[in-house]
N, C-alpha and C positions, 0 to 999 in steps of 0.2 A: 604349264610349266615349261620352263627352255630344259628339255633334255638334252640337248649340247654343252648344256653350262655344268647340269649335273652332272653329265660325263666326264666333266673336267675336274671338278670337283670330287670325284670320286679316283682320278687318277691322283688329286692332290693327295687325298688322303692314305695312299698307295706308296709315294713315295714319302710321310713323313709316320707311318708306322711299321712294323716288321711283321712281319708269320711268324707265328708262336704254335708250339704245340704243349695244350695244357697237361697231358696225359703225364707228358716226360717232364714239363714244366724246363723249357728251354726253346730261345729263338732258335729259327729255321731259316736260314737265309734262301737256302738253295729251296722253298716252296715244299721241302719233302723231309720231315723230322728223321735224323741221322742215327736213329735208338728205336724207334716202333716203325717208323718208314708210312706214316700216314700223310696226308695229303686234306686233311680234312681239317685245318689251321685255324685258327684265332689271331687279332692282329692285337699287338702289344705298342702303349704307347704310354709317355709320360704320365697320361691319366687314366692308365687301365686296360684291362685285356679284353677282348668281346668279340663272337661270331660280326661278321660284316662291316660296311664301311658307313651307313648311316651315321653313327654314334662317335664318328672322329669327324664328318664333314661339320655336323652339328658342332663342335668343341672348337673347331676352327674358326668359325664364323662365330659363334659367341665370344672367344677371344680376341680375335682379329680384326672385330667390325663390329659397328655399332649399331643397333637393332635400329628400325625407322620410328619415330615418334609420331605416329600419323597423325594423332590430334593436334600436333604442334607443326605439322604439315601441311594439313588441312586450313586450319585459322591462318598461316602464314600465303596458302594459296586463294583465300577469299578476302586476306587483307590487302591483296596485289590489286585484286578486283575491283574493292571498294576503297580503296586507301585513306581519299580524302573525305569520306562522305561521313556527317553527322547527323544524329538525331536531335534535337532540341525539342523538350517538353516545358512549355512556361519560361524560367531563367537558365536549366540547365542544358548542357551541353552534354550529349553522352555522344563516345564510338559506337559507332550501328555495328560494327561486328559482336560486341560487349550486350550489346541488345536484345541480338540475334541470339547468342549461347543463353543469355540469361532468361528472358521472356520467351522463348521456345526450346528450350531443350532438346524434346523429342525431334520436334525438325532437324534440328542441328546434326544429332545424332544419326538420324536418316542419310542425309547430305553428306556426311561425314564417310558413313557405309558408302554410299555410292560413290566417294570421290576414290575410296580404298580399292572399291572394286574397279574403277577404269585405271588408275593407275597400274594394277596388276594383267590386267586385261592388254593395256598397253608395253606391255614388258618392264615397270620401268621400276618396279619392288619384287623382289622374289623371296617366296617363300620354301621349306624344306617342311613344315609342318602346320600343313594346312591353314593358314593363319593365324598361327596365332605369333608368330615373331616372322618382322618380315627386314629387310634390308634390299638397301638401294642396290637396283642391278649392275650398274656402271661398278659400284664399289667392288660387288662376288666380281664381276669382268674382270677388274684390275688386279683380282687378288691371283687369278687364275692364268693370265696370261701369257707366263712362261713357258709354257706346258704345253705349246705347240710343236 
């Protein structure tokens, strides 16, 4: 994972929530609750209050950006491949990619796994939760860019 990008990310999420202290149940701007004088903060944000920064990076990007649809990534990346090629049995005319999903599944499914894994391998989907929602890295780049 690009822990540079998470870095960034984690500062997004810094500057679009507050320090709250749940104790006194009031924001903390100054990092230090002005009634108990703890330091030990929660961050408060239009969707809720929570120890750490995970659970806003997460909210951001599920609002902000739209998760990768690998299997429609995938088939758009081997229809580049094969674009024009057909299969013909007898009269009909089928698309060999159409072929490919339908008469081998499991294969496809494999191929699919592996085209997910070089993608990520190659920077170019990042994940925050271990696969299971991934998003185009250029996109989290673009969203974070300010921030230098």
């Amino acid at each position: 994972m690009n822990t540079e990008l998470k870095s960034k990310l984690g500062k997004l999420a810094l500057i679009r929530s507050k320090p709250f202290c749940y104790t006194c149940y009031q924001e903390c701007p100054t990092g230090v609750c002005n009634k108990c004088h703890s330091d030990d903060l929660m961050r408060v944000t239009e969707n809720g209050c929570e120890y750490g920064l995970d659970w806003i990076v997460e909210k951001i990007l599920q609002t902000e950006l739209s998760a990768v649809n690998l299997s429609d990534a995938f088939e758009e990346s081997v229809r580049s491949t094969f674009e024009s090629e057909t299969v013909t049995v007898g009269w009909m005319t089928f698309d060999a990619i159409t072929v490919m999903k339908d008469q081998d599944p499991i294969s496809w499914r494999c191929a699919q796994s592996e085209y997910e894994s070089l993608e990520e391998s190659e920077g170019n989907i990042f994940t925050l939760d271990n696969g299971s929602t991934y998003y185009w890295t250029h996109e989290v780049e673009a969203l974070v860019e300010d921030l230098d």
